[in-house]
C-alpha positions as CSV (number, residue, x, y, z in Angstrom):
1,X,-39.6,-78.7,-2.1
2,X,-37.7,-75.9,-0.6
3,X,-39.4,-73.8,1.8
4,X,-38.6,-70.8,3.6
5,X,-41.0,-69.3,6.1
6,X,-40.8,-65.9,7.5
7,X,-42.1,-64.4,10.5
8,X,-42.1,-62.0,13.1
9,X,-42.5,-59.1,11.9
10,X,-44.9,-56.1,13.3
11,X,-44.9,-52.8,14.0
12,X,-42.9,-51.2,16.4
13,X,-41.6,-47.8,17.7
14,X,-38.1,-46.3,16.7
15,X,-35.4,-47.6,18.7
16,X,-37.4,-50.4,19.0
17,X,-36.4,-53.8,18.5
18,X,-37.8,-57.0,16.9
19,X,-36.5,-60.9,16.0
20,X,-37.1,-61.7,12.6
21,X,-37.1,-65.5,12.1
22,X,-37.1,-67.9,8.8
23,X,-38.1,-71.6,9.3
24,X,-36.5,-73.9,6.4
25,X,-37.4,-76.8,4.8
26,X,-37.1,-79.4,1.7
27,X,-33.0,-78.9,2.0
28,X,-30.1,-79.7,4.2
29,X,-30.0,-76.3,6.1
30,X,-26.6,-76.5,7.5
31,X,-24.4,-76.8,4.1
32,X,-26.2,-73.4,2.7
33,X,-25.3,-69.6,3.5
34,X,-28.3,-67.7,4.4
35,X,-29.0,-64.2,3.6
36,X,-31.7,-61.6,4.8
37,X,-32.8,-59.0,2.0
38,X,-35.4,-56.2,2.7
39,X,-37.7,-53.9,0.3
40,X,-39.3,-50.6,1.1
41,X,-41.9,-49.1,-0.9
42,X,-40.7,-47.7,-4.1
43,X,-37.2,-49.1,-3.7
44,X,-35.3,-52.1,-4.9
45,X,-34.6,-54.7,-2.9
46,X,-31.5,-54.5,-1.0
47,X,-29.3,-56.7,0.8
48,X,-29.2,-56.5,4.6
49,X,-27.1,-59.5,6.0
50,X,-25.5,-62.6,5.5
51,X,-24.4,-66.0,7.7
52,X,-22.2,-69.0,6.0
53,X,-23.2,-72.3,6.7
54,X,-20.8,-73.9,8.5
55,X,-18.4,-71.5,10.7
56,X,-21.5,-69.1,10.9
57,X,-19.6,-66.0,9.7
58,X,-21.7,-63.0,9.2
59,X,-22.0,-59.7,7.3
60,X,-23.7,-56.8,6.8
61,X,-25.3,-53.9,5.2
62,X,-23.5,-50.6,6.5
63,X,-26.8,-49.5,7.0
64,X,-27.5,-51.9,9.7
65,X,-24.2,-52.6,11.3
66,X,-24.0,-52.7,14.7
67,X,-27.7,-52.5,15.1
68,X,-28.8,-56.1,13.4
69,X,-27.5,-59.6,14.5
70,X,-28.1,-62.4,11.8
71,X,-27.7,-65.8,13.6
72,X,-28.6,-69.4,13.0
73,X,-29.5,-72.7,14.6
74,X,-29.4,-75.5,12.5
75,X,-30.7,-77.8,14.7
76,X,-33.8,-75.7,13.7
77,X,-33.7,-75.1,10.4
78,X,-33.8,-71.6,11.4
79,X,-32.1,-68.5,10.8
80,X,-32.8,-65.1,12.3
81,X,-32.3,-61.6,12.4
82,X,-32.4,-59.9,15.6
83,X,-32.8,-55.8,14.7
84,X,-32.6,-53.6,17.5
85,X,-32.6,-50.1,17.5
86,X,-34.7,-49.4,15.1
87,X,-35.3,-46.7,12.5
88,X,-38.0,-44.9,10.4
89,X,-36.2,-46.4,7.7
90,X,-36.2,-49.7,8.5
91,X,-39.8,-50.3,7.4
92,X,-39.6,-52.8,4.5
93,X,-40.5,-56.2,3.8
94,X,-37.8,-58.3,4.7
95,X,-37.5,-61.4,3.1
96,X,-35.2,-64.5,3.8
97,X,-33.1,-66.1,1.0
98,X,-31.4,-69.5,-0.3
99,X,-29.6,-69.3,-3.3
100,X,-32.3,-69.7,-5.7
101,X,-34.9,-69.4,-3.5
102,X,-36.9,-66.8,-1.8
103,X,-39.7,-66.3,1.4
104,X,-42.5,-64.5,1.0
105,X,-41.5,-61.7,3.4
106,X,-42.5,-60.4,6.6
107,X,-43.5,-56.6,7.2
108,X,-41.7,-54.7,9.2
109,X,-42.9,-50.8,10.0
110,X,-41.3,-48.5,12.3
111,X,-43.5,-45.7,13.3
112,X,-44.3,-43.3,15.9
């Protein structure tokens, strides 16, 4: 069955920076986009980066441009999110998705 495993989160200081990375299984990884998606507390999920499946095109959350770098390696199975610089307000649980399919997350918390 499909399986997506997230890890390396933690806590760290602002400006900061962590890798983020999501181990796949039960699915051909390389013919599916991957997304990363994050929630804070009291606040919807949002949407915080995407990466196609074959030419590896990326986007991103305005929020996060020019500070986040979603890549993948699918000789792994694995698709990351490196986040540098990193804000108060970064602090979420960010969770890695597959159409139809989600992680269980992986706490981030930026704090001084």
């Amino acid at each position: 069955q499909v399986q997506l495993v997230e890890s390396g989160g933690g806590l760290v200081q602002p400006g900061g920076s962590l890798r983020l990375s999501c181990a796949a299984s039960g699915f051909t990884f390389s013919q599916y986009a991957m997304r990363w998606y994050r929630q804070a507390p009291g606040k919807e999920r949002e949407w915080v980066a995407s990466i196609t499946s074959t030419d590896g095109n990326t986007n991103y959350a305005n929020s996060v441009k020019g500070r986040f770098t979603i890549s993948r390696d699918n000789a792994r199975n694995t698709v990351y999110l490196q986040m540098n610089s990193l804000k108060l307000e970064d602090t979420a649980v960010y969770y890695c998705y597959r159409v139809g399919y989600w992680g269980q997350g992986t706490q981030v918390t930026v704090s001084s």
